[in-house]
N, C-alpha and C positions, 0 to 999 in steps of 0.2 A: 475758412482755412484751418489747417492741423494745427492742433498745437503737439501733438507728438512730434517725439525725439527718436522713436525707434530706430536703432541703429546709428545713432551718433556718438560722436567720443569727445570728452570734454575733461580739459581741467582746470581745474579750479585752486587756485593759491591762497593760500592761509585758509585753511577751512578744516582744523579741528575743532573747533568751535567756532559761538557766533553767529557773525549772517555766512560766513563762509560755508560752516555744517550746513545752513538751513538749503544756501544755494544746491549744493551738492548732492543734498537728496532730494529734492527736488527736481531737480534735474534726472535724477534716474528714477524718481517716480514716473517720469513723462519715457522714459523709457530708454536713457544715453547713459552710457558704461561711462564711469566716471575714475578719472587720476586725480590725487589732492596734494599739496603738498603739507609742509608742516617744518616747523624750524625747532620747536621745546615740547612738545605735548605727546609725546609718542602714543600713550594708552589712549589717550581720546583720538589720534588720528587714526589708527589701528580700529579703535570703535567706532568711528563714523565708517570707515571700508566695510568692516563688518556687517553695519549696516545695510549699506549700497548691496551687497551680497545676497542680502537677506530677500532683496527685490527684486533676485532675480538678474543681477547685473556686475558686471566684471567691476574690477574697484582696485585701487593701488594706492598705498598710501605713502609718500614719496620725500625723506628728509631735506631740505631744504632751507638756506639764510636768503630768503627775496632780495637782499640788501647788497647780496655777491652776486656780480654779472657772472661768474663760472656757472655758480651754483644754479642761479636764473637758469640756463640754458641746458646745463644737466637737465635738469627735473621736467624740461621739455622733453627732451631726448628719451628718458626714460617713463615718461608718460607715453610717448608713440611706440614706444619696446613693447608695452605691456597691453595696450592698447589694440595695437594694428594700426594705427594712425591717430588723425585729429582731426574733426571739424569745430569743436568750438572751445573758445578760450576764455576763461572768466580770471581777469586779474583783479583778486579781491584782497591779497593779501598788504595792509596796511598799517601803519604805528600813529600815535599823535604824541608828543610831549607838547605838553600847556606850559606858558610861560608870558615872559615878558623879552621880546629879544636883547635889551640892553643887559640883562643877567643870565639868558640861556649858553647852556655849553655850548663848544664846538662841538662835544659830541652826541649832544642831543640835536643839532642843526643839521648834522649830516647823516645821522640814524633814518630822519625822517625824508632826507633828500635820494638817503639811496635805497629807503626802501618805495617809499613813495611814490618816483618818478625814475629811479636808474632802473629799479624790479619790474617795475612796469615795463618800460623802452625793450629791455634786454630779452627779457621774456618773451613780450609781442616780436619782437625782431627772428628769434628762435625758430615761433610757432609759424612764422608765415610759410617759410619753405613747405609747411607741412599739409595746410591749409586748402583742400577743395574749394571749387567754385560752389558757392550756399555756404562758405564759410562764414562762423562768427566771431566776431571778438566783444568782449564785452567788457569795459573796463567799472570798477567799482569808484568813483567821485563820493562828493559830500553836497549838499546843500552850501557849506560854506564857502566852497568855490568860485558861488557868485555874490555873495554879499556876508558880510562877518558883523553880526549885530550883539558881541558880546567881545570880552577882550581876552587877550591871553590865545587868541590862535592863530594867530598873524601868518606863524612859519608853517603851521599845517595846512592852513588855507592856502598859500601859491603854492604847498607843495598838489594839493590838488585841483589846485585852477592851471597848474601844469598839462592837468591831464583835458583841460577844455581842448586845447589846440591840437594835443597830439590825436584827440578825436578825431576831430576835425580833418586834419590834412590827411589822414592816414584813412580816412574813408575814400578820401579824392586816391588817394595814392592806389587803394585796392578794388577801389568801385568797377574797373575795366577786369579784375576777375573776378567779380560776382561775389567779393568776399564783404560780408557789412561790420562795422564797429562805428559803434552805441556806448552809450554810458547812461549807469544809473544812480544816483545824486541820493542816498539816504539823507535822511534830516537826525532827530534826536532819534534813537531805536535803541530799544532797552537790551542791553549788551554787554559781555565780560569789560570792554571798552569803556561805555557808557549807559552804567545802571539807573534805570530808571529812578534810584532812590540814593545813586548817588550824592556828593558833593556839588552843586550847582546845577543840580537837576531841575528844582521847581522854576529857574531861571528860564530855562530851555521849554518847558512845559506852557510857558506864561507865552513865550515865543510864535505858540502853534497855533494852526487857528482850527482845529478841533480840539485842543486844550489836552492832549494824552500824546506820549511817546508813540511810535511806531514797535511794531515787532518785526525780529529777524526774516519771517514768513514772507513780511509786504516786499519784502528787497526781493527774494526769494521768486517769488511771482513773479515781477517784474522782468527781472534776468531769463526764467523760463519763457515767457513771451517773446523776446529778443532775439532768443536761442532758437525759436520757430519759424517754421516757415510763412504762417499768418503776419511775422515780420519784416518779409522777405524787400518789402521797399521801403523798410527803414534805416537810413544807413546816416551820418555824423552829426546825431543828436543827442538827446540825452531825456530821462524820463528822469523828473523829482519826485523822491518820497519823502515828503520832510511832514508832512500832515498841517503843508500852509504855512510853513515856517517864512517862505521865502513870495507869501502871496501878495 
């Protein structure tokens, strides 16, 4: 089966940097005109467009708070303006605050609530009117979704074991139009998020069972596989890249 994209239109949330960049040109290396959005980073989202450009491929780089249903749905809207349409959707834009819940904000609890799972809903809810049959969706999860073997991520973990279910039903819900949604599970991936050399990093490392981080590239891969037609009967599951974390 293909793994080209030629002629597909995708976007992709939070991806000036990160795995989101990596997503994103990746994606139009295989040959799909790409929307991003971007909430603080203007020059780097501007320079990931740039780049897309650079390949050959239409590219728009699209101000956005994932955390505001309005703004969710704008950045839909104007992703299909500049576009022509949509067939795939990569919602990758995500926050984590570590903590202990008995000392965390309210408004760290709800940072991550709305971007994590309202951005997510709001977003995919947008993009479906939009969405041909070969449509995809592809949601960005964590490894710690299904099991949390370290402490301090309690409230990021159901914010993204959230995203188990709405997998899930929402492949039932769209599988009669031919549209799939997939999710893919990073584990530690060395990242503005979580540096490889960060703060409790050698912890996450000890974790894996190849004993090394992931790189943004492996998510990357991933996602472009999903986004193809060679995964055209795969539809409300999820692919782990955690490098064993979760084995």
């Amino acid at each position: 089966m293909s793994h080209s994209l030629a002629g597909k239109r995708a976007l992709v949330t939070g991806a000036s940097r990160g795995l989101g960049k990596a997503i994103a040109l990746t994606l139009a290396q295989a040959g799909a005109d790409v929307a991003i959005t971007w909430e603080k980073s203007a020059d780097k989202a501007e320079a990931v467009a740039e780049s897309i450009r650079a390949l050959g491929r239409k590219a728009v780089a699209i101000q956005a708070d994932s955390g505001n249903p309005q703004a969710a749905r704008a950045a839909v809207t104007q992703a299909v303006d500049a576009l022509g349409g949509l067939d795939i959707l990569v919602n990758n834009a995500g926050i984590a605050r570590a903590g202990q819940l008995e000392t965390m904000s309210q408004e760290d609890i709800d940072a991550q609530i709305n971007v994590n799972i309202r951005g997510v809903v709001y977003t995919t809810q947008a993009a479906i009117a939009h969405l041909p049959r070969g449509g995809r969706i592809i949601n960005i999860g964590s490894c710690l979704s299904d099991r949390v073997p370290f402490t301090d991520v309690a409230i990021y973990s159901m914010t993204k074991s959230a995203l188990n279910s709405l997998t899930r039903g929402l492949a039932r819900d769209l599988g009669p139009r031919g549209i799939t949604v997939n999710m893919v599970k990073p584990g530690s991936t060395d990242s503005d998020m979580n540096p490889a050399d960060g703060e409790g990093a050698e912890e996450q490392r000890r974790l894996t069972a190849l004993g090394h981080y992931g790189e943004a590239q492996d998510i990357a891969e991933a996602v472009a596989f999903l986004a193809s037609p060679a995964a055209k009967q795969i539809t409300g599951t999820d692919i782990v890249v955690d490098g064993g974390t979760n084995a």
